[in-house]
BATOR-621207 format. One line per 4 residues: number of its first residue (from 1); their letters; for each residue x, y, z of N, C-alpha, C, O. Coordinates in steps of 0.2 Angstrom, whole numbers, always signed. Atoms other than C-alpha are relative to their C-alpha. Layout:
NUM) A) X,Y,Z,X,Y,Z,X,Y,Z,X,Y,Z; ...;
//
This chain:
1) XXXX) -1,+5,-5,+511,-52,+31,+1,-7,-3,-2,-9,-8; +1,+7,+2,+517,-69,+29,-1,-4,+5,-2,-2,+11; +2,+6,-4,+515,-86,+37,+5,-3,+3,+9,-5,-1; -7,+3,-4,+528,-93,+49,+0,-6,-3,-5,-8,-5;
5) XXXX) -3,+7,+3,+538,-109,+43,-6,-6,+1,-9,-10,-3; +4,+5,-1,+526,-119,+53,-6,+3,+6,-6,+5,+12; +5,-4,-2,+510,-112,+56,-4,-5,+4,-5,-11,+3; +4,+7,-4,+499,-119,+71,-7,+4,+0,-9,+9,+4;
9) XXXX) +11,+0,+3,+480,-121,+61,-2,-3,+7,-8,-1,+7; +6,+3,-5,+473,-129,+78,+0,+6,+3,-5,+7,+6; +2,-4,-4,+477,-112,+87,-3,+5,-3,-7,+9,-1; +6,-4,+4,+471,-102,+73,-6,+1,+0,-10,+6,+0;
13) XXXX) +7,+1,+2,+456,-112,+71,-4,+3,+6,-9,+7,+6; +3,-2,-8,+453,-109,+92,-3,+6,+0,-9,+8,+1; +1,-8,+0,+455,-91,+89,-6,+2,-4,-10,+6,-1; +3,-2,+2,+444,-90,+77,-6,-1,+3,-9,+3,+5;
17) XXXX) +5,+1,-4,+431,-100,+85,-3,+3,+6,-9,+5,+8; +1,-2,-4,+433,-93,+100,-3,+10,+0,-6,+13,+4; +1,-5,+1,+432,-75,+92,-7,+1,-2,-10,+7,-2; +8,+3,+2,+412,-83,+85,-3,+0,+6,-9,+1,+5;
21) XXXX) +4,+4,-3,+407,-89,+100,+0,+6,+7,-4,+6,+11; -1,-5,-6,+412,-74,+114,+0,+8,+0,+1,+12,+5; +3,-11,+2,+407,-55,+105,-4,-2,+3,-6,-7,+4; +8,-2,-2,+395,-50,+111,-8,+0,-5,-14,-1,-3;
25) XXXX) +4,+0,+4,+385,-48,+98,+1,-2,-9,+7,-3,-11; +0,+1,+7,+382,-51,+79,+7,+7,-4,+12,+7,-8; -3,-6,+4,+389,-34,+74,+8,-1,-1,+11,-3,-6; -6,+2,-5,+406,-37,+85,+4,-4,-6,+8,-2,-10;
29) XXXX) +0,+4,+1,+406,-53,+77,+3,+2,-6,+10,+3,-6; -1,+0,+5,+407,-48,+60,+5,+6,-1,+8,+6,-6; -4,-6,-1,+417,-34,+63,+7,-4,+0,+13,-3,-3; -9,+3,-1,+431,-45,+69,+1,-4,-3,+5,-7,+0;
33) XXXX) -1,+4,+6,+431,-57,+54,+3,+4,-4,+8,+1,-7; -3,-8,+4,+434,-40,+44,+5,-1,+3,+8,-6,+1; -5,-1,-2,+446,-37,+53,+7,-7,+2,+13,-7,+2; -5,+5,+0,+455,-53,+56,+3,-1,-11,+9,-1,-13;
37) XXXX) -2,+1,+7,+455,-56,+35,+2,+8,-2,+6,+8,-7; -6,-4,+3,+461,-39,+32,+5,+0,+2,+9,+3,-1; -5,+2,-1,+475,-43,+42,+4,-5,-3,+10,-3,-3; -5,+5,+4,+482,-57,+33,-1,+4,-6,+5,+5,-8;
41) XXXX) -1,-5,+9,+479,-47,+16,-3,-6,-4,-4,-12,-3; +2,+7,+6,+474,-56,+0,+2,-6,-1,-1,-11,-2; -5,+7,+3,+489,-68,-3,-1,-5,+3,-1,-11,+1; +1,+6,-7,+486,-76,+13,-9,-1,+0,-12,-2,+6;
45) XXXX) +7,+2,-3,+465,-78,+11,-1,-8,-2,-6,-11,+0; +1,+4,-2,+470,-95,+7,+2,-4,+6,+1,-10,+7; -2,+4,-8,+476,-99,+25,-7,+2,+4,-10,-2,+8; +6,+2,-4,+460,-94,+30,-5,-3,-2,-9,-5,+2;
49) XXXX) +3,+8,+1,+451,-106,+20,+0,-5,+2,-4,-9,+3; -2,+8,-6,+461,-120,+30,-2,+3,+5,-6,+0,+8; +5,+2,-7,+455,-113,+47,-7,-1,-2,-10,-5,+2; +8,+2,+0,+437,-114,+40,+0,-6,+0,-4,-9,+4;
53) XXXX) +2,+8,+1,+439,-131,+34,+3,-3,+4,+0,-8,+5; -2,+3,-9,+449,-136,+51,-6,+0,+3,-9,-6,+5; +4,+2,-3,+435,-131,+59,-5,-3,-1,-8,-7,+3; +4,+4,+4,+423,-138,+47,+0,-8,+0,-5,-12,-1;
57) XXXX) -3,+6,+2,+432,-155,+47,+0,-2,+10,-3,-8,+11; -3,+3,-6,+438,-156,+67,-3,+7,+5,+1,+10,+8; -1,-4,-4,+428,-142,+76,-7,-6,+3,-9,-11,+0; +5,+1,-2,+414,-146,+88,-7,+1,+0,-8,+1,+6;
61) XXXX) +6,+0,+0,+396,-145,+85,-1,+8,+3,-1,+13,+0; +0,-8,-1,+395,-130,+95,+4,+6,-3,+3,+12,-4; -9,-6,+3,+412,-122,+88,-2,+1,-8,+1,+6,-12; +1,+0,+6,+405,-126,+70,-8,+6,+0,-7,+11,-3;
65) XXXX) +7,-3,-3,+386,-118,+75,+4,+9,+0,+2,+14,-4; +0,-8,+0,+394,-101,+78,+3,+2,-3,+2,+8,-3; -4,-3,+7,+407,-99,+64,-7,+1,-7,-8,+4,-12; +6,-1,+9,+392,-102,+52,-5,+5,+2,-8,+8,-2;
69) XXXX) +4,-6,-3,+381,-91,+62,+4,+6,-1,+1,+11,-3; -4,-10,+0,+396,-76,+61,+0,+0,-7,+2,+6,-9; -2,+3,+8,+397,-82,+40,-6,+1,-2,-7,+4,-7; +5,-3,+1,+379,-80,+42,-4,+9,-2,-8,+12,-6;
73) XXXX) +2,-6,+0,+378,-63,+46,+3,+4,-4,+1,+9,-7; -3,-4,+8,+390,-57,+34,+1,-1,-3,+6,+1,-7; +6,+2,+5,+381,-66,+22,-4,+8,+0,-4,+13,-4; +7,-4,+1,+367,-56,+26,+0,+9,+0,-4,+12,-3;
77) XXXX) -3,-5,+2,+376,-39,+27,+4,+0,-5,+2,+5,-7; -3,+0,+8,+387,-41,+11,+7,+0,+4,+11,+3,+1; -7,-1,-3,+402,-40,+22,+5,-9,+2,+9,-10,+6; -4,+9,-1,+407,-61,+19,+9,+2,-2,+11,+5,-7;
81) XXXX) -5,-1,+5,+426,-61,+17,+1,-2,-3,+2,-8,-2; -1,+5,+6,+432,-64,+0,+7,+2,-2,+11,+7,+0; -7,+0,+3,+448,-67,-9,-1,+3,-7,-6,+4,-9; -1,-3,+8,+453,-59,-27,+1,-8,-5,+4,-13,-4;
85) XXXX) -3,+5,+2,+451,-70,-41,-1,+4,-7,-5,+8,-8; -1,-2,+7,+456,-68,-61,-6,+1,-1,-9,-1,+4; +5,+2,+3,+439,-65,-71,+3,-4,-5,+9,-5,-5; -4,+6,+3,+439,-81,-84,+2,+5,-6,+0,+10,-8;
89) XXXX) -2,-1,+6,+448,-79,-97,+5,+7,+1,+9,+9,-3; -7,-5,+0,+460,-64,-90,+5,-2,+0,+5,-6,+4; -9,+1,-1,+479,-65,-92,+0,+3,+8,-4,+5,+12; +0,-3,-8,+487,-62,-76,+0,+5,+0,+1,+8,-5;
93) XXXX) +0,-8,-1,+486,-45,-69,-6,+3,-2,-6,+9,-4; +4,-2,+5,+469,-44,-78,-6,+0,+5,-4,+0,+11; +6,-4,-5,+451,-39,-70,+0,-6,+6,+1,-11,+6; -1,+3,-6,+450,-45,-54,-8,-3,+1,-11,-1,-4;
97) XXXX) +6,+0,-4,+432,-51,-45,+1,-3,+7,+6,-8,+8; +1,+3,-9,+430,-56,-25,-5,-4,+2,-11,-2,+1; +4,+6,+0,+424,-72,-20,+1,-2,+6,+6,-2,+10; -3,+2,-9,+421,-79,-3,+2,-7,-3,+4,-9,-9;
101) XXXX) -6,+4,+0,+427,-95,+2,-2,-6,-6,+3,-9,-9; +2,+7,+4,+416,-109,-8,+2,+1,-8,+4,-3,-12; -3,-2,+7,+418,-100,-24,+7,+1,-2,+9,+0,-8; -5,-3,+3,+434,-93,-22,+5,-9,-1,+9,-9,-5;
105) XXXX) -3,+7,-1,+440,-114,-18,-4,-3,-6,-1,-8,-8; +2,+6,+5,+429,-121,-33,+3,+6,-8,+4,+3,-13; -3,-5,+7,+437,-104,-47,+6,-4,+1,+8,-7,-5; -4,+1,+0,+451,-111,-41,+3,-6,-1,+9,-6,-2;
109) XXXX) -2,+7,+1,+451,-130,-45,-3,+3,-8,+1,+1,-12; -2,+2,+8,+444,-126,-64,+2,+6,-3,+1,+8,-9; -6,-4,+4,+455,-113,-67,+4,-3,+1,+5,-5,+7; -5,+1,-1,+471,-121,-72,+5,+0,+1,+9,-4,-2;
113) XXXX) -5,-5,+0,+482,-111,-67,+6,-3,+8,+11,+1,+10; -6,+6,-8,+492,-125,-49,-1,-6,-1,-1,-9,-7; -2,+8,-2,+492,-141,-43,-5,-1,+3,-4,-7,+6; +6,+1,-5,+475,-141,-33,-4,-9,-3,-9,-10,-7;
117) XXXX) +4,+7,+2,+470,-160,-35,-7,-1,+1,-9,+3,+6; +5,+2,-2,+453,-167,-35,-2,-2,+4,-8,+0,+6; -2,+3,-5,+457,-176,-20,-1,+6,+7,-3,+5,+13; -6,-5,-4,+465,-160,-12,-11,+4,+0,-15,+4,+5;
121) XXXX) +6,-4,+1,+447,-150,-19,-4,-4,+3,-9,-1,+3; +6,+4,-2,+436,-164,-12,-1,+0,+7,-7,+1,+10; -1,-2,-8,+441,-162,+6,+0,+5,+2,-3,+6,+7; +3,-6,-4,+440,-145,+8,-7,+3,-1,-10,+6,+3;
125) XXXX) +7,-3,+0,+425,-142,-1,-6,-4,+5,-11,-1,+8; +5,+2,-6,+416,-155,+11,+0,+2,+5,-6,+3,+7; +1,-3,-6,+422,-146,+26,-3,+7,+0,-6,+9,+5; +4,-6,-2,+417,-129,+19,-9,-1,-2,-12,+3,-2;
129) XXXX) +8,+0,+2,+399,-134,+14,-1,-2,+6,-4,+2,+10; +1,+1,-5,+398,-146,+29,-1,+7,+6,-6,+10,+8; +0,-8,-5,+402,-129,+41,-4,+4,-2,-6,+7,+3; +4,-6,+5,+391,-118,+30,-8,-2,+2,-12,+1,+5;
133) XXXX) +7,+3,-3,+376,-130,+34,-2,-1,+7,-7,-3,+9; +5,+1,-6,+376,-130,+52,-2,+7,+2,-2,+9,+8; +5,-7,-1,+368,-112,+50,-6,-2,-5,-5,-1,-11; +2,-1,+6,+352,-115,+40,+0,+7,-4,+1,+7,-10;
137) XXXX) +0,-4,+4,+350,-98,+36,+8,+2,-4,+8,+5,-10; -4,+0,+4,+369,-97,+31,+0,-4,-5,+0,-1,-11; +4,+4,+5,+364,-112,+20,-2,+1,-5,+1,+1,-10; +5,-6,+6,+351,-103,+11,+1,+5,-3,-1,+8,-8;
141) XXXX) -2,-6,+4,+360,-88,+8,+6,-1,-4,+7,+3,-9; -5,+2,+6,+376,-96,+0,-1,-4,-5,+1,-3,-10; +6,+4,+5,+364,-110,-9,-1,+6,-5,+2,+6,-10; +3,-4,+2,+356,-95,-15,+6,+6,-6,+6,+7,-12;
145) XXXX) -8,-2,+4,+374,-85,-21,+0,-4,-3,-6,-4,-6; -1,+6,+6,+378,-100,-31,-3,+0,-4,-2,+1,-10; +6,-1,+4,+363,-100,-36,+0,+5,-8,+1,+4,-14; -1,-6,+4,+365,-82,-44,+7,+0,-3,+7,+4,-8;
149) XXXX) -4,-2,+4,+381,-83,-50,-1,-6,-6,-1,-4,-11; +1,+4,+7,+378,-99,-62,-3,+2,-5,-1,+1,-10; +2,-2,+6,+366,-89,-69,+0,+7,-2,-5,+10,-5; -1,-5,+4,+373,-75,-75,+6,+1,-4,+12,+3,-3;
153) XXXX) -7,-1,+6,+383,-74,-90,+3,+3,-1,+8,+2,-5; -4,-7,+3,+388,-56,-89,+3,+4,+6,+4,+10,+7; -2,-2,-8,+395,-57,-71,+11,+1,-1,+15,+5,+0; -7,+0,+1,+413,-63,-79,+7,-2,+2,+13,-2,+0;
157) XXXX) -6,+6,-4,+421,-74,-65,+1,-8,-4,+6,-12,-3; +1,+7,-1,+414,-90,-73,+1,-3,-9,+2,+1,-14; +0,+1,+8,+415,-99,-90,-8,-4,-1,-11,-4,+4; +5,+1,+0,+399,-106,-97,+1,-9,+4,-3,-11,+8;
161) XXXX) -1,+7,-3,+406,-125,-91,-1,+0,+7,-6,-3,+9; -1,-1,-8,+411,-118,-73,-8,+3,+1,-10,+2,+6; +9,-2,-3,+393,-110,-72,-4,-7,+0,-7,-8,+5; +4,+7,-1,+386,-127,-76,+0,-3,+5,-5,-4,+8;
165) XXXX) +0,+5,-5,+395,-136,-62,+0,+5,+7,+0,+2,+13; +3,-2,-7,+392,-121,-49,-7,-3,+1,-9,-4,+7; +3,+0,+1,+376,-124,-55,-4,-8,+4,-8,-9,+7; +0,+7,-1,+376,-143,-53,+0,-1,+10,-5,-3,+14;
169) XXXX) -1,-3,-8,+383,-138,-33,-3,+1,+2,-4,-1,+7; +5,-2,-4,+370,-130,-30,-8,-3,+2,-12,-3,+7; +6,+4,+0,+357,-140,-34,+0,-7,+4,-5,-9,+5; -3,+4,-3,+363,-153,-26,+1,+2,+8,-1,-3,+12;
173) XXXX) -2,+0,-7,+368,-147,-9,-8,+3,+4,-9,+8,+8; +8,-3,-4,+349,-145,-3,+1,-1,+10,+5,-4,+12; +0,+4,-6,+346,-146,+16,-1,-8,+2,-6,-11,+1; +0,+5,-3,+351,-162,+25,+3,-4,-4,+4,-10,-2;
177) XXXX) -5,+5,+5,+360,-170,+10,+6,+1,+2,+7,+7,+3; -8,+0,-2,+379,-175,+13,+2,+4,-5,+0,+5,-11; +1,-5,+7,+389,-162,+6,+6,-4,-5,+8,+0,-9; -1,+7,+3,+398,-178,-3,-4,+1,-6,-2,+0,-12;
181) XXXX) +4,+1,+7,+384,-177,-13,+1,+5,-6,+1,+4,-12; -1,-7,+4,+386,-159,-18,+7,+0,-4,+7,+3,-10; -7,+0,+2,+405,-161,-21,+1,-5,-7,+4,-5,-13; +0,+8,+7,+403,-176,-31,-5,+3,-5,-2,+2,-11;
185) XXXX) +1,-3,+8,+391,-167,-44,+3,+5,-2,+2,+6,-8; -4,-4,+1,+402,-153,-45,+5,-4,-4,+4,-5,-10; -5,+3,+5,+416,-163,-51,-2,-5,-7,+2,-6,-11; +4,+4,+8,+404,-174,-64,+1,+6,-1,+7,+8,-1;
189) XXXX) +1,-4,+5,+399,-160,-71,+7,+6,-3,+7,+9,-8; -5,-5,+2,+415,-149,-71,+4,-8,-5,+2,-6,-11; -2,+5,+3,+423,-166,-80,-2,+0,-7,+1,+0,-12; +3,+0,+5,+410,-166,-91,+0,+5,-4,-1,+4,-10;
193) XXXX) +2,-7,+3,+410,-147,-96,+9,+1,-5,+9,+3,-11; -9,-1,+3,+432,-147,-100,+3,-7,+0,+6,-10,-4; -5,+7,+0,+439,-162,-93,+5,+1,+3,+9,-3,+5; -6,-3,-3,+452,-150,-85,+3,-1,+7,+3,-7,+8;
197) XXXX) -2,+0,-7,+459,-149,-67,+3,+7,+1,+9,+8,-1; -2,-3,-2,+460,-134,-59,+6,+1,+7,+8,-5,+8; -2,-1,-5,+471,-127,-44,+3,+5,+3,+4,+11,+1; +0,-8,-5,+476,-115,-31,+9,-2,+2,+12,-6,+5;
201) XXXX) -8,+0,+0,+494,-111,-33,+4,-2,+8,+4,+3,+12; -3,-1,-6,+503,-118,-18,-2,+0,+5,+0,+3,+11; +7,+4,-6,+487,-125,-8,+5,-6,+1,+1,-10,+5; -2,+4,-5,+499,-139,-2,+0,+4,+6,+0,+3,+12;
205) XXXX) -5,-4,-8,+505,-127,+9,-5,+1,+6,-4,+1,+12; +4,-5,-3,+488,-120,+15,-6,-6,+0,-10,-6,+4; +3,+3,-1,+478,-136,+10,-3,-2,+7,+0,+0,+12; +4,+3,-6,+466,-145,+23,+5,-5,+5,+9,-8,+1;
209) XXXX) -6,+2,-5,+477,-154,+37,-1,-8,+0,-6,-11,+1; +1,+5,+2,+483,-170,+33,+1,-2,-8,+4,-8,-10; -2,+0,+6,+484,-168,+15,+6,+3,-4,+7,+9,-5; -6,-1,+5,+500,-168,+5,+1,-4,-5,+6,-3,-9;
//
């Protein structure tokens, strides 16, 4: 599948929201986010990073509530959808690992392998944390992921620097703090660990709306 010339993210977002808020049930729910992201395929799991942070950024209190509620429960069943990303330190075409979307959006800024600015990484990540938080138990279950991935060394997505500044994120994004706060230690500490700038090959395209 590819992405039409001029893709329209506000009827995406609708879609999605509305596909959150009108199952019938949790099962449903998750079933049909499965199935929406294996429809686009891998290449395309960053256009659905920009619906999340669309709705994340410009959805409504209620429309934000039931996508973190649907993100909740496939949290809670292992069924979150994730994109592929290098393990560190692979050449291309090298071991793969699958990362949802806050992970898959911060491997992607310090690996430097695009164009993903600080700037570009600063807005998406506030809208996906922002969205992530008006579920507390979604909250607590990707809080918690984060958590475990910084600490383990023998996982192989991460470098010792980028575990620090997952690590930094996590600590930082407690409940009721702006996720401002969380993004902004994330980037001291990834700063501090290399100094580098990662990014996500041809997130203009797919970035958060408004940003070019």
């Amino acid at each position: 599948m590819a992405l039409r010339a001029a893709p329209d993210w506000h009827e995406a977002a609708q879609t999605l929201v509305d596909g959150c808020c009108l199952l019938p049930d949790d099962e449903a729910r998750v079933a049909w986010l499965e199935q929406l992201c294996r429809a686009l395929g891998d290449p395309l799991y960053p256009a659905f990073l920009r619906v999340l942070c669309l709705v994340g950024e410009q959805g409504e209190a209620a429309a934000q509530r039931a996508v973190a509620a649907t993100l909740n429960q496939a949290l809670a069943s292992g069924r979150l959808p994730a994109g592929p990303q290098a393990a560190w330190g692979a050449p291309g075409g090298g071991a793969l690992r699958r990362q949802g979307p806050i992970e898959f959006l911060c491997a992607r800024y310090l690996q430097p392998s695009g164009t993903l600015s600080a700037s570009a990484f600063d807005r998406a990540a506030r809208a996906l944390l922002g969205l992530m938080a008006q579920d507390a138990g979604a909250h607590a279950r990707y809080r918690a992921r984060l958590e475990a991935a910084a600490q383990d060394p023998l996982e192989g997505a991460w470098s010792r620097a980028d575990r620090a500044a997952l690590q930094a994120l996590a600590a930082a994004w407690v409940p009721g703090a702006a996720p401002g706060a969380a993004v902004d230690a994330f980037l001291q500490a990834a700063r501090a660990g290399s100094g580098g700038l990662a990014a996500l090959p041809g997130f203009a395209a797919f970035g958060p709306p408004g940003r070019r």
